[in-house]
CHARMM internal coordinates of N, CA and C (Angstrom, degrees):
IC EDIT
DIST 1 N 1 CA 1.4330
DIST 1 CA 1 C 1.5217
ANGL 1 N 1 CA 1 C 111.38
DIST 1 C 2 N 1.3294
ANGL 1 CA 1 C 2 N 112.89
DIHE 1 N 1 CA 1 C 2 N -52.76
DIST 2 N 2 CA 1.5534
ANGL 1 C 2 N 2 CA 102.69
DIHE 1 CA 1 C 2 N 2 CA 164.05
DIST 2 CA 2 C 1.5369
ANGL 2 N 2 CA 2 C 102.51
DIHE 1 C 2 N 2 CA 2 C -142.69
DIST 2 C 3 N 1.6705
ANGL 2 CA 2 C 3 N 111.29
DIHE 2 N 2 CA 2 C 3 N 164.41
DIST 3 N 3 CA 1.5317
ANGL 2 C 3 N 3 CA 107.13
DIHE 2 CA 2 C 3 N 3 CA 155.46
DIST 3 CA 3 C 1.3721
ANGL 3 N 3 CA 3 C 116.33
DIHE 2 C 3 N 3 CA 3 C -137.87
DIST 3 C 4 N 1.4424
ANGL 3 CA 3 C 4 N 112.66
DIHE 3 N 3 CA 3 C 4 N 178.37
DIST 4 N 4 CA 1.7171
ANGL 3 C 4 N 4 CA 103.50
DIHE 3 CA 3 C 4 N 4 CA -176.64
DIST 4 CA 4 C 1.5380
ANGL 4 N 4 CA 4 C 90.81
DIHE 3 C 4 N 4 CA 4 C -129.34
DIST 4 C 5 N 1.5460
ANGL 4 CA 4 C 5 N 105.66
DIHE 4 N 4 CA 4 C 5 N -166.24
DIST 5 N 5 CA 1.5954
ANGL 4 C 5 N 5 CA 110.87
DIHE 4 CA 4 C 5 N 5 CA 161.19
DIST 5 CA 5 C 1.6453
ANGL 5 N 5 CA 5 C 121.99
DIHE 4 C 5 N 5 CA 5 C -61.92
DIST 5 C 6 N 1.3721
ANGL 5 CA 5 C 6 N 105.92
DIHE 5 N 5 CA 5 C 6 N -12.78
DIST 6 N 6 CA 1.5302
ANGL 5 C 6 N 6 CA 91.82
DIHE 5 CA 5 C 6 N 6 CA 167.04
DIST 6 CA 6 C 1.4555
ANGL 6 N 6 CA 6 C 117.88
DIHE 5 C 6 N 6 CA 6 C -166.94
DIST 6 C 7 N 1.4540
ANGL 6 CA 6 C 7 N 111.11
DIHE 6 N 6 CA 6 C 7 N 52.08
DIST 7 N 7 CA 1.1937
ANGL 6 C 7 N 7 CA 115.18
DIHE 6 CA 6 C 7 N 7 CA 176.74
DIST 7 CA 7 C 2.0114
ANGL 7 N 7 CA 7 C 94.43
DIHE 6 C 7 N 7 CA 7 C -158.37
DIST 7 C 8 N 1.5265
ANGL 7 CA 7 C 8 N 108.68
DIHE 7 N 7 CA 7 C 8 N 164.55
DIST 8 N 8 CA 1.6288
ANGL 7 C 8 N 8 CA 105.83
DIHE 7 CA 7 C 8 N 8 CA 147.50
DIST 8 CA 8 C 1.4488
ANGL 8 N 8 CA 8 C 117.92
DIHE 7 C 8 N 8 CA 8 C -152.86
DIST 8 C 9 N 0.8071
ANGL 8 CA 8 C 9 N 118.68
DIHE 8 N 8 CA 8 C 9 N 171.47
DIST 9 N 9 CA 1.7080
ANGL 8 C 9 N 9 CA 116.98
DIHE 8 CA 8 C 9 N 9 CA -160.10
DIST 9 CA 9 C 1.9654
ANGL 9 N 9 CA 9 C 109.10
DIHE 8 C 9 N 9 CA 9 C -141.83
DIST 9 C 10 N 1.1309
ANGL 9 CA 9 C 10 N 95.87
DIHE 9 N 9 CA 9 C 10 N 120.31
DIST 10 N 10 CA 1.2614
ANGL 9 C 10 N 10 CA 125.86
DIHE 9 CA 9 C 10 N 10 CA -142.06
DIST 10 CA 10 C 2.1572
ANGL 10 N 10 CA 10 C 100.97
DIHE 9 C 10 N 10 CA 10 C -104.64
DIST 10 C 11 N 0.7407
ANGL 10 CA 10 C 11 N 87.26
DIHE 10 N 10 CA 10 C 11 N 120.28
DIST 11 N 11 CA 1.7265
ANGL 10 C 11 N 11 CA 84.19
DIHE 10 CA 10 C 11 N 11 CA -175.04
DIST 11 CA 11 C 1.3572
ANGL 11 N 11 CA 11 C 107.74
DIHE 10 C 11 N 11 CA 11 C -86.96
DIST 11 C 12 N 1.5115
ANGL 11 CA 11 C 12 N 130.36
DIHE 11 N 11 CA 11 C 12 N 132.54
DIST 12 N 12 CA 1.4727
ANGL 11 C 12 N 12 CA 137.87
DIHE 11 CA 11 C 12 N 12 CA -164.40
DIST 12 CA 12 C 1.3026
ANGL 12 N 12 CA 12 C 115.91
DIHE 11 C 12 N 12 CA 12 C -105.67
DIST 12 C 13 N 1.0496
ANGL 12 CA 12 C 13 N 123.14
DIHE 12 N 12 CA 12 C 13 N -7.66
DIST 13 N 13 CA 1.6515
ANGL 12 C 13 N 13 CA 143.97
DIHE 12 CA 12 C 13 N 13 CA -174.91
DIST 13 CA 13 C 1.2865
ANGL 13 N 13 CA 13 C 126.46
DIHE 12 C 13 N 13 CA 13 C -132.49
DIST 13 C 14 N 1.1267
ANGL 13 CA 13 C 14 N 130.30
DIHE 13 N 13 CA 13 C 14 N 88.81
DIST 14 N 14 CA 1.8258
ANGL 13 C 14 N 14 CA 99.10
DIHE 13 CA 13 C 14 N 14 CA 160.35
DIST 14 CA 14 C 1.3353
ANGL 14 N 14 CA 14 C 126.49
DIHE 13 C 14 N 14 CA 14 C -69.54
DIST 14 C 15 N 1.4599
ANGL 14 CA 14 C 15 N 124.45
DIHE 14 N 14 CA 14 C 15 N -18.72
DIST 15 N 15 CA 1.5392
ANGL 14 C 15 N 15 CA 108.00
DIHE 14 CA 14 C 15 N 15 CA 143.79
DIST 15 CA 15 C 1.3410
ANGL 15 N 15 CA 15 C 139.44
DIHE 14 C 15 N 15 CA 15 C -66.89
DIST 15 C 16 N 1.4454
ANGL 15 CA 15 C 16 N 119.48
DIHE 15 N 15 CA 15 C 16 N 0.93
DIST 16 N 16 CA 1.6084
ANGL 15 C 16 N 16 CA 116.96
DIHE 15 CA 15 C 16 N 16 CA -179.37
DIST 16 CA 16 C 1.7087
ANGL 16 N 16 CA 16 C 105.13
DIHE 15 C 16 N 16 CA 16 C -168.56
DIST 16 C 17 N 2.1683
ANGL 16 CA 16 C 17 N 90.64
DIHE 16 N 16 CA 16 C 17 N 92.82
DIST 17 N 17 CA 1.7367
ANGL 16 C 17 N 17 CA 106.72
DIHE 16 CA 16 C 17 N 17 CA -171.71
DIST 17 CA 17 C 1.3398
ANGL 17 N 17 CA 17 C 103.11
DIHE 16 C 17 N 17 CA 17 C -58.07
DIST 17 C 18 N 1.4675
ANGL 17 CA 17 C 18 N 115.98
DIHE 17 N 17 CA 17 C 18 N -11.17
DIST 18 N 18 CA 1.5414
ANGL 17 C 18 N 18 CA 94.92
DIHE 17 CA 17 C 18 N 18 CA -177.32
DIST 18 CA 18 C 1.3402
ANGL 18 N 18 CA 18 C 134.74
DIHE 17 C 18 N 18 CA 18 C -79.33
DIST 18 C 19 N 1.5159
ANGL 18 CA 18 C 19 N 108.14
DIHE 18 N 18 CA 18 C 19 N -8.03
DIST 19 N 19 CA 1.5564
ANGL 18 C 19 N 19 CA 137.11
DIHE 18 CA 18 C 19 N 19 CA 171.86
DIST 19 CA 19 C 1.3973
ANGL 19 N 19 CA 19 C 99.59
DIHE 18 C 19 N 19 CA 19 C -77.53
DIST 19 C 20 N 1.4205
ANGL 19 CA 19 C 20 N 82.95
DIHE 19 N 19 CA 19 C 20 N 105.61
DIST 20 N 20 CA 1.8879
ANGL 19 C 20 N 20 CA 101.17
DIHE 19 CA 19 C 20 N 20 CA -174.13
DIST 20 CA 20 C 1.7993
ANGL 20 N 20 CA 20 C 114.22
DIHE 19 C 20 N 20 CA 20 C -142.99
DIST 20 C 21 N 1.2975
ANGL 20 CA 20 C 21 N 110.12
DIHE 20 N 20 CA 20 C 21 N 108.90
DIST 21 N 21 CA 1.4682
ANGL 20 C 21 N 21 CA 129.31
DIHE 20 CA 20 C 21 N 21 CA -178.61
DIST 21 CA 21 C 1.8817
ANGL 21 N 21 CA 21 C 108.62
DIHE 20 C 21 N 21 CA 21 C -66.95
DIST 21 C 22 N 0.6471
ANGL 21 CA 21 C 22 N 146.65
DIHE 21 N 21 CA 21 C 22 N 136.42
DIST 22 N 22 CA 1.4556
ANGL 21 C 22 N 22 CA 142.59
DIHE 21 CA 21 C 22 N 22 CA 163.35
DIST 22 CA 22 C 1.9491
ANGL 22 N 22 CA 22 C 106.53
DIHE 21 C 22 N 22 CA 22 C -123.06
DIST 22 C 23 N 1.0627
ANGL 22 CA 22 C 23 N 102.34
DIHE 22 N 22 CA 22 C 23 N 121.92
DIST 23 N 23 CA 1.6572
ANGL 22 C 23 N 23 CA 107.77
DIHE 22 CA 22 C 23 N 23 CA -167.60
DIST 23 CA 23 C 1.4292
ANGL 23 N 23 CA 23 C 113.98
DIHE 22 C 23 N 23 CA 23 C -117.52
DIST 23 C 24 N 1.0038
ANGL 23 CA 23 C 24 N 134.81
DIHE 23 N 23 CA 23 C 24 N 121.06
DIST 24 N 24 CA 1.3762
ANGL 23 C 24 N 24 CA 111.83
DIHE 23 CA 23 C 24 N 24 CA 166.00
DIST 24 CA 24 C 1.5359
ANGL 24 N 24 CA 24 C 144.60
DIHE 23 C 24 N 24 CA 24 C -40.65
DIST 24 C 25 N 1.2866
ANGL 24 CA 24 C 25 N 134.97
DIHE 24 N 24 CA 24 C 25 N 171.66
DIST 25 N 25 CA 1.4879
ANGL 24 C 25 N 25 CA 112.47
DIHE 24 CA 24 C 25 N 25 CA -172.90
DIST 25 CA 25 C 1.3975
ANGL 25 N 25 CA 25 C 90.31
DIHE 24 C 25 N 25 CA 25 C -102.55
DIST 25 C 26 N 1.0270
ANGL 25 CA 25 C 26 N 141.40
DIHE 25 N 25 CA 25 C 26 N -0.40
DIST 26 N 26 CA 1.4938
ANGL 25 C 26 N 26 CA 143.28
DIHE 25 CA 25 C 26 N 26 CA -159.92
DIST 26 CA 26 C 1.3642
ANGL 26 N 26 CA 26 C 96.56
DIHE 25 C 26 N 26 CA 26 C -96.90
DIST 26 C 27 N 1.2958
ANGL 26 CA 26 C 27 N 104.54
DIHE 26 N 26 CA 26 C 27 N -43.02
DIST 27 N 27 CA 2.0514
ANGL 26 C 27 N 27 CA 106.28
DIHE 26 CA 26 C 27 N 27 CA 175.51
DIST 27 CA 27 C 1.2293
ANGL 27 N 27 CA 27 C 124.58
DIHE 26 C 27 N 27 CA 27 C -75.90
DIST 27 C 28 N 1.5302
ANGL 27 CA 27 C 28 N 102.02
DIHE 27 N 27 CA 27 C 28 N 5.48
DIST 28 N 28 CA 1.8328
ANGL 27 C 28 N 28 CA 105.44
DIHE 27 CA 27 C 28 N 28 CA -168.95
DIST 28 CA 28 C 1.9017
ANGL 28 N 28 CA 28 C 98.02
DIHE 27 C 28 N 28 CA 28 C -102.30
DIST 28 C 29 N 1.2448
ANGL 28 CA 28 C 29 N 117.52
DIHE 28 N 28 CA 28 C 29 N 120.30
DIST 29 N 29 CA 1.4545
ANGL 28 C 29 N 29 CA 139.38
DIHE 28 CA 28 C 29 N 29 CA 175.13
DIST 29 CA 29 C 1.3319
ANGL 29 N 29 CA 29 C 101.72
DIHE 28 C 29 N 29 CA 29 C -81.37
DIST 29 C 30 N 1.4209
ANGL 29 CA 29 C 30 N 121.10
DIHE 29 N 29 CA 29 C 30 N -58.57
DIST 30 N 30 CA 1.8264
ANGL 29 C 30 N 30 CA 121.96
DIHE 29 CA 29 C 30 N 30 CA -167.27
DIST 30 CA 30 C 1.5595
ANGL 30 N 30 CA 30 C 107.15
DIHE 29 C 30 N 30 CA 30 C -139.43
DIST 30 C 31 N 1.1430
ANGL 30 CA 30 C 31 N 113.27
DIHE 30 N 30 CA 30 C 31 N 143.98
DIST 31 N 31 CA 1.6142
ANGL 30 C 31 N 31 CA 106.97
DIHE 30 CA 30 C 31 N 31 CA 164.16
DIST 31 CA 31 C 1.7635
ANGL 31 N 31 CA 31 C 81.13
DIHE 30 C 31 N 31 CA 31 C -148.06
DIST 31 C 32 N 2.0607
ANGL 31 CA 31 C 32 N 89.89
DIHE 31 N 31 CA 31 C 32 N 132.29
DIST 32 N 32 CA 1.1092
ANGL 31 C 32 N 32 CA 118.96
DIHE 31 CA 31 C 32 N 32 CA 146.29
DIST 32 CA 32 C 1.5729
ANGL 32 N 32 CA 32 C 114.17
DIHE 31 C 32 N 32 CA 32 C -138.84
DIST 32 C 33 N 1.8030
ANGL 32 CA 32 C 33 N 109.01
DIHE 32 N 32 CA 32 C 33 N 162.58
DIST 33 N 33 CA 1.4816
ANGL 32 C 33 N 33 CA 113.17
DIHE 32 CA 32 C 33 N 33 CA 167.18
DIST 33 CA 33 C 1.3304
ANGL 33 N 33 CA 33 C 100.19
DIHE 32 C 33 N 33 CA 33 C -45.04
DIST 33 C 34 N 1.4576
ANGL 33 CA 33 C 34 N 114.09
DIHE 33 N 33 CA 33 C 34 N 177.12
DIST 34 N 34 CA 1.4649
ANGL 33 C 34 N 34 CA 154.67
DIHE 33 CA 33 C 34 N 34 CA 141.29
DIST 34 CA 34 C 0.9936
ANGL 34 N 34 CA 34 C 116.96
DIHE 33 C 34 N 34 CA 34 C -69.52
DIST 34 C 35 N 1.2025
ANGL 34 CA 34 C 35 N 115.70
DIHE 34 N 34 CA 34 C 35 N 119.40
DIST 35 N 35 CA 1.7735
ANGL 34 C 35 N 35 CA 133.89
DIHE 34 CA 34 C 35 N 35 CA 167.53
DIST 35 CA 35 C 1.4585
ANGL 35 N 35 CA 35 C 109.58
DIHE 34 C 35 N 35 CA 35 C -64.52
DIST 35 C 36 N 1.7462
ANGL 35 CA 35 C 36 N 98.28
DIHE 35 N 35 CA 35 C 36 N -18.20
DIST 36 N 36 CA 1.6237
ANGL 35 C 36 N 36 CA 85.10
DIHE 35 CA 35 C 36 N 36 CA -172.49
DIST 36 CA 36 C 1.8604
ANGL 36 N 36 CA 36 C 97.12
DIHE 35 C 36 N 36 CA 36 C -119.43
DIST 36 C 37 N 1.2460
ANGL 36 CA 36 C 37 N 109.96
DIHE 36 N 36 CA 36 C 37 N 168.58
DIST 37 N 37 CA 1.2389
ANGL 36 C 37 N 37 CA 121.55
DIHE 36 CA 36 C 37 N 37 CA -156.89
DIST 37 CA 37 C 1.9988
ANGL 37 N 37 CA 37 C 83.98
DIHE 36 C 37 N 37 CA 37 C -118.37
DIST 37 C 38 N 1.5106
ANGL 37 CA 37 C 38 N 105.22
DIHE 37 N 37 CA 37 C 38 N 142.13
DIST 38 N 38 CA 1.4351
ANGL 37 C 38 N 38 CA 117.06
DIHE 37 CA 37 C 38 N 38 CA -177.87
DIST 38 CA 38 C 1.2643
ANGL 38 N 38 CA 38 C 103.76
DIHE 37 C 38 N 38 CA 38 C -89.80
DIST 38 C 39 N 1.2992
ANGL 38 CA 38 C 39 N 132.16
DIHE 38 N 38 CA 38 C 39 N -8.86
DIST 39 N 39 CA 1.5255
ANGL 38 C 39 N 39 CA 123.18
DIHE 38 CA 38 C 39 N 39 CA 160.43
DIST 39 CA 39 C 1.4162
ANGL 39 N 39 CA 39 C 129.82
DIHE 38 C 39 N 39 CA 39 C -72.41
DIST 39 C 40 N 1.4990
ANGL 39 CA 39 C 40 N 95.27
DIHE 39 N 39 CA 39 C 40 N 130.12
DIST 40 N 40 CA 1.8627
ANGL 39 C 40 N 40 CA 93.75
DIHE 39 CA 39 C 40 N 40 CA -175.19
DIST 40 CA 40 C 2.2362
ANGL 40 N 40 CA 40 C 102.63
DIHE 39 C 40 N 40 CA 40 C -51.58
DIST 40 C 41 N 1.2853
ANGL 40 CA 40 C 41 N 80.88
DIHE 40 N 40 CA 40 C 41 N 143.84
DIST 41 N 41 CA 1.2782
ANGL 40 C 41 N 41 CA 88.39
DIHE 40 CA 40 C 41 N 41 CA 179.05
DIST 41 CA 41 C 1.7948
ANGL 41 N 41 CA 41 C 115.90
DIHE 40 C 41 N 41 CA 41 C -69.85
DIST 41 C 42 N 1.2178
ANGL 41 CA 41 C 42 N 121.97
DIHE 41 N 41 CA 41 C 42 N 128.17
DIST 42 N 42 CA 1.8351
ANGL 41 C 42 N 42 CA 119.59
DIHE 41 CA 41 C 42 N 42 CA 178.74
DIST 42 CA 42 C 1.1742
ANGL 42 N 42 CA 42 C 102.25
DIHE 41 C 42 N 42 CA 42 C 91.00
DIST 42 C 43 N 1.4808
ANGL 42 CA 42 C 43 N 124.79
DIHE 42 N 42 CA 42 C 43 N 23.77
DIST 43 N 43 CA 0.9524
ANGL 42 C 43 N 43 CA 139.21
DIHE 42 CA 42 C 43 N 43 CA 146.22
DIST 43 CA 43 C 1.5786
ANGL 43 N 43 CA 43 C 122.41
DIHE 42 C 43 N 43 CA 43 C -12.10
DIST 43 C 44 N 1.2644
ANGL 43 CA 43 C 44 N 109.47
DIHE 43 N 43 CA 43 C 44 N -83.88
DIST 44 N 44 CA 1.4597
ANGL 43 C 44 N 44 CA 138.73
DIHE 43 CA 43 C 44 N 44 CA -165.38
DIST 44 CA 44 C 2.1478
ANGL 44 N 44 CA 44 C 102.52
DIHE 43 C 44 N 44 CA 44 C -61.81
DIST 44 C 45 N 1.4126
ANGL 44 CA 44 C 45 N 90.96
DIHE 44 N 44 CA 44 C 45 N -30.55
DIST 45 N 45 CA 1.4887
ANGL 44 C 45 N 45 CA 115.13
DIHE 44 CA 44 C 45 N 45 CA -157.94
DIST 45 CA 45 C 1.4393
ANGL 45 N 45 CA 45 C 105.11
DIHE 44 C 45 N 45 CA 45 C -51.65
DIST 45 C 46 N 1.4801
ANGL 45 CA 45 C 46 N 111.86
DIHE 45 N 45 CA 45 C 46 N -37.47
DIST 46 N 46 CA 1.5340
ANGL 45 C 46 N 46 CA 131.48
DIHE 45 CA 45 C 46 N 46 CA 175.28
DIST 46 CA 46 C 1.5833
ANGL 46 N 46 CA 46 C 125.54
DIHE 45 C 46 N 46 CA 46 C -84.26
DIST 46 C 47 N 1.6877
ANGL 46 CA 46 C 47 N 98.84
DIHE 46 N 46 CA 46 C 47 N 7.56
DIST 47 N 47 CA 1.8051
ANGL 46 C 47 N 47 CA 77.66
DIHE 46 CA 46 C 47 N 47 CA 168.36
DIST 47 CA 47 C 1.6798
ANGL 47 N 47 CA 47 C 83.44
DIHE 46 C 47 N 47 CA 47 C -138.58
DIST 47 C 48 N 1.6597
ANGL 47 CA 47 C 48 N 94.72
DIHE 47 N 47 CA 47 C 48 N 169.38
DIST 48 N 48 CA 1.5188
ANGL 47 C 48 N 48 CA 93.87
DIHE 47 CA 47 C 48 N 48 CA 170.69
DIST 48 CA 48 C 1.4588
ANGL 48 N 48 CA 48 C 139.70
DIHE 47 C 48 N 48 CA 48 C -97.22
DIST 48 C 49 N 1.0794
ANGL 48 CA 48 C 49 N 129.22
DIHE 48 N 48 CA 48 C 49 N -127.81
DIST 49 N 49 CA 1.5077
ANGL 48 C 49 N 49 CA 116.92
DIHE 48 CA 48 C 49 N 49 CA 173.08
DIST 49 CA 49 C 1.6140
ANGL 49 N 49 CA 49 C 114.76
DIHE 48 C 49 N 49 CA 49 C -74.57
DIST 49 C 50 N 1.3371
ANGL 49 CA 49 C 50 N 112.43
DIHE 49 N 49 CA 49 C 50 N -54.69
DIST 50 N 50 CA 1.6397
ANGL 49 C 50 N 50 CA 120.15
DIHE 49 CA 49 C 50 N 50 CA 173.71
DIST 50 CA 50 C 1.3871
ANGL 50 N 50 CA 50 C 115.64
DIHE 49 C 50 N 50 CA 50 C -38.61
DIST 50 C 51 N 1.3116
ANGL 50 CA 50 C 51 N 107.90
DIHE 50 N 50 CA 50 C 51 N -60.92
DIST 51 N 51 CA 1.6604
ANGL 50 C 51 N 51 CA 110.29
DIHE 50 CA 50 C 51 N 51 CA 166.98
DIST 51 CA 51 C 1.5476
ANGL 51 N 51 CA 51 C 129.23
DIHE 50 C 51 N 51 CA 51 C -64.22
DIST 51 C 52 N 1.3167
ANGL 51 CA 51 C 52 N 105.22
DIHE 51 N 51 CA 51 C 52 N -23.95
DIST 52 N 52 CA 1.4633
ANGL 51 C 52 N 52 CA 88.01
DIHE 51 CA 51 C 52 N 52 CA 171.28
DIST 52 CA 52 C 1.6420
ANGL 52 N 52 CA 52 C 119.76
DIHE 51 C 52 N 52 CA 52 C -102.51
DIST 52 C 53 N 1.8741
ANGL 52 CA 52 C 53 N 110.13
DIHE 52 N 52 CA 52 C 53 N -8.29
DIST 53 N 53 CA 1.7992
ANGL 52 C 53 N 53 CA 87.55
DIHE 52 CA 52 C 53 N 53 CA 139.70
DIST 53 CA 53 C 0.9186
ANGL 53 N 53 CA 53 C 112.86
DIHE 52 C 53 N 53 CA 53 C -103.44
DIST 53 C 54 N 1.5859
ANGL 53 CA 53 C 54 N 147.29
DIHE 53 N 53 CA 53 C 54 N 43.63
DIST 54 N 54 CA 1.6589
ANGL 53 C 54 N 54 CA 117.67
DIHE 53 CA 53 C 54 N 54 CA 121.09
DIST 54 CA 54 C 1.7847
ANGL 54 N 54 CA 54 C 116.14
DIHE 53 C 54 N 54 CA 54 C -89.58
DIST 54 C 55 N 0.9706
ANGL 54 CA 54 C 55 N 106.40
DIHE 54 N 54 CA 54 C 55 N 8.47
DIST 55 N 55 CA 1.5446
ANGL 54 C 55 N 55 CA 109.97
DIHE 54 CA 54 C 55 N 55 CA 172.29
DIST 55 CA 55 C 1.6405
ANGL 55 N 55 CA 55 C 95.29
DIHE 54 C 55 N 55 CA 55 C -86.83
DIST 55 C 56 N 1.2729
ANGL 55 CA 55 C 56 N 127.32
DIHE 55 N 55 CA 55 C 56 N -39.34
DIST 56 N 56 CA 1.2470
ANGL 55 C 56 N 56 CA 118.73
DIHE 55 CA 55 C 56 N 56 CA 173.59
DIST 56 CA 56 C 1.4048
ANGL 56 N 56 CA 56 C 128.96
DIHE 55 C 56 N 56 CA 56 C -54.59
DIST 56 C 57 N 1.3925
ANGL 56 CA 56 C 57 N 92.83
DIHE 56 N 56 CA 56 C 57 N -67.63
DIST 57 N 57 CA 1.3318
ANGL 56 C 57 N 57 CA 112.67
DIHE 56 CA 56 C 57 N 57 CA 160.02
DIST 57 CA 57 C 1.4808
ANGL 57 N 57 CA 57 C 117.46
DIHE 56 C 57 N 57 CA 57 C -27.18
DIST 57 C 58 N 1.1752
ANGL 57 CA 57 C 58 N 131.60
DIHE 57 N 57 CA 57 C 58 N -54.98
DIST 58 N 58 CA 1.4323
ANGL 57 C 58 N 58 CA 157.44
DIHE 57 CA 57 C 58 N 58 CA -146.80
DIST 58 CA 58 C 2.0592
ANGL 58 N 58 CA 58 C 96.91
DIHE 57 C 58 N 58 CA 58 C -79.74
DIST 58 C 59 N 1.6875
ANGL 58 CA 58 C 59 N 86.92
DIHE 58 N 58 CA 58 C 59 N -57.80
DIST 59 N 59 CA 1.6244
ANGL 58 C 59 N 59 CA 92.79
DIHE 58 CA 58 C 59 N 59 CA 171.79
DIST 59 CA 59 C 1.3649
ANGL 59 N 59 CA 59 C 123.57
DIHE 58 C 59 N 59 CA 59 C -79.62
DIST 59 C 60 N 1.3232
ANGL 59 CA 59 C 60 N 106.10
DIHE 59 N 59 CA 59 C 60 N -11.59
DIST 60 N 60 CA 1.7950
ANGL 59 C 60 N 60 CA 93.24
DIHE 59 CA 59 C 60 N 60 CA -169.18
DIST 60 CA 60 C 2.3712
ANGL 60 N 60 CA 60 C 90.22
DIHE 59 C 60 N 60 CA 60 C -89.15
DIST 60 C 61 N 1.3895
ANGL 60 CA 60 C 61 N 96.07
DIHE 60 N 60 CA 60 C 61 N -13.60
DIST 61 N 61 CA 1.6462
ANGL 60 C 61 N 61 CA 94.60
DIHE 60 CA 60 C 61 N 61 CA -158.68
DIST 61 CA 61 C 1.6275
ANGL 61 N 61 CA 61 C 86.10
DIHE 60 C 61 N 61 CA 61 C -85.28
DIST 61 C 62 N 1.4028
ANGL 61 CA 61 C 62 N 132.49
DIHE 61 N 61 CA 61 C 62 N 8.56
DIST 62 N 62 CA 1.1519
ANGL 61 C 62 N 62 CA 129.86
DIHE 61 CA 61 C 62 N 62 CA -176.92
DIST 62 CA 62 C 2.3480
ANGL 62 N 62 CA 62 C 118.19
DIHE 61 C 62 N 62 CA 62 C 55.05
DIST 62 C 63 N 1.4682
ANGL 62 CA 62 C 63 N 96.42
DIHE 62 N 62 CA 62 C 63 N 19.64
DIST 63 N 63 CA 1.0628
ANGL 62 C 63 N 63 CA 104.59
DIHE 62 CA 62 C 63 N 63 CA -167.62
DIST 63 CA 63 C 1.7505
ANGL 63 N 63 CA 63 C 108.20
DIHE 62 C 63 N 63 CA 63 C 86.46
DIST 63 C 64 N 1.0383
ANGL 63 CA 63 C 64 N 141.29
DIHE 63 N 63 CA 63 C 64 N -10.16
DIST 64 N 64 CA 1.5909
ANGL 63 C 64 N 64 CA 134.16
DIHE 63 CA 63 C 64 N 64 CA -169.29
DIST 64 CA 64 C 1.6079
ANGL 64 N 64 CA 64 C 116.68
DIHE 63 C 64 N 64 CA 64 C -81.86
DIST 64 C 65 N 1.3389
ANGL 64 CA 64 C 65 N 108.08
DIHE 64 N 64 CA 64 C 65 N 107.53
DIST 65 N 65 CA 1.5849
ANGL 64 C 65 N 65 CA 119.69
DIHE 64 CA 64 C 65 N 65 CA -156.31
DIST 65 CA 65 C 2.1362
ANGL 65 N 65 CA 65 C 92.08
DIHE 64 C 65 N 65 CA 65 C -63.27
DIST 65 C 66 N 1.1736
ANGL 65 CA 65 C 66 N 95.81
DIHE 65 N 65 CA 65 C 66 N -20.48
DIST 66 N 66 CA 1.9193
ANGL 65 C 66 N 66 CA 99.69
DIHE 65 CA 65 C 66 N 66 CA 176.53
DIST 66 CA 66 C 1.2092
ANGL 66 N 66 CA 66 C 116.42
DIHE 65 C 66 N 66 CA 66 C -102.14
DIST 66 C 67 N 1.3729
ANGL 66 CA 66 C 67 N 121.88
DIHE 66 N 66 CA 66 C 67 N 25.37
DIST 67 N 67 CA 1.4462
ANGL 66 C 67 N 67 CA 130.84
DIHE 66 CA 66 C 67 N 67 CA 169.34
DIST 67 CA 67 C 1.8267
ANGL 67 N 67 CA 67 C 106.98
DIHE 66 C 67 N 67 CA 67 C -61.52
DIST 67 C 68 N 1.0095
ANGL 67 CA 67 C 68 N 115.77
DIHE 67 N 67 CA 67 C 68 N 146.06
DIST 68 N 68 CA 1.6776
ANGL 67 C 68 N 68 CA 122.05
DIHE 67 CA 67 C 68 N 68 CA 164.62
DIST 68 CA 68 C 1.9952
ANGL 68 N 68 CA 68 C 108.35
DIHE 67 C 68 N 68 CA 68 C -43.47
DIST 68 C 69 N 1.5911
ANGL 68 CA 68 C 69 N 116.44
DIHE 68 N 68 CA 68 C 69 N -36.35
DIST 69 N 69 CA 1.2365
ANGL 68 C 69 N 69 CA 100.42
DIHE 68 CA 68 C 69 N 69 CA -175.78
DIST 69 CA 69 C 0.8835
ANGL 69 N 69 CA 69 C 138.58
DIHE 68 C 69 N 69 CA 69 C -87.49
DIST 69 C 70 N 1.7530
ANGL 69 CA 69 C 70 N 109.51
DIHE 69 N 69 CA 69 C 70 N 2.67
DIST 70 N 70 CA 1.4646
ANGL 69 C 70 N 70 CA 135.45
DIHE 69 CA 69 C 70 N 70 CA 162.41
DIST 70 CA 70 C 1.2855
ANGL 70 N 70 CA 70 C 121.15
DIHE 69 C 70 N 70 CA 70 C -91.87
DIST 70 C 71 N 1.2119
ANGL 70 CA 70 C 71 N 122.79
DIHE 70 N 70 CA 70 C 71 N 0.07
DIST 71 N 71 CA 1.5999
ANGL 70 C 71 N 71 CA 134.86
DIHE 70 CA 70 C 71 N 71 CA 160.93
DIST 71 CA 71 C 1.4904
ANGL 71 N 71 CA 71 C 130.08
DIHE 70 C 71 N 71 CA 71 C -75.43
DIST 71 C 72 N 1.5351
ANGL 71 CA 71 C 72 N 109.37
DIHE 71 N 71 CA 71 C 72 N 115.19
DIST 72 N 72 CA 1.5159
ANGL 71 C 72 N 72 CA 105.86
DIHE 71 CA 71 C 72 N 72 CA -154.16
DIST 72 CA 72 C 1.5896
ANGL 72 N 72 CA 72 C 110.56
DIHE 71 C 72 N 72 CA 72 C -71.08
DIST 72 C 73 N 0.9685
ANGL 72 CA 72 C 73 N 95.47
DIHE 72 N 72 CA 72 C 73 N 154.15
DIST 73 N 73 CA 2.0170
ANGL 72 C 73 N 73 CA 95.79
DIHE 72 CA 72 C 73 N 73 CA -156.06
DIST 73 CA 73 C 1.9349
ANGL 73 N 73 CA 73 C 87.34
DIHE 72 C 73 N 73 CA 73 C -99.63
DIST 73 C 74 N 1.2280
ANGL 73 CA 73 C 74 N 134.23
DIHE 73 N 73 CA 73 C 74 N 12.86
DIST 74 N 74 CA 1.6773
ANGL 73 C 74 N 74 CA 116.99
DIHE 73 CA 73 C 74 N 74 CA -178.14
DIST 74 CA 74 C 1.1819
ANGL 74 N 74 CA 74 C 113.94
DIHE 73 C 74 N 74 CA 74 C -81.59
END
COOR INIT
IC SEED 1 N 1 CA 1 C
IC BUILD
């Protein structure tokens, strides 16, 4: 979730961002990604086309209701 020059902080939940580890870098042996992905799997499976490009939409606009892709193009 974040790091500095000598620490990083590690999120413990994906149900609750506020559960937050902060470790030293001195205690860290290995860092790799996750093989596994924190999204329930079939995700996508439950909405339809409309929703999943405004779910796009939604992520690429970083959430910002004044992004360019919420600007009416007429």
């Amino acid at each position: 979730m974040d790091e500095t020059a000598d620490s990083i902080s590690i999120g413990i939940s994906i149900y609750d961002p506020s559960l937050v580890k902060t470790v030293s870098l001195s205690e860290v042996m290995n860092r790799e990604k996750s093989a596994i992905s924190p999204m329930p799997p079939g995700l996508l499976n439950r909405l339809n086309e409309q929703e999943i490009v405004d779910l796009m939409g939604y992520i690429q606009s970083g959430g910002n209701a004044e992004h360019e892709l919420y600007q009416n193009s007429e």
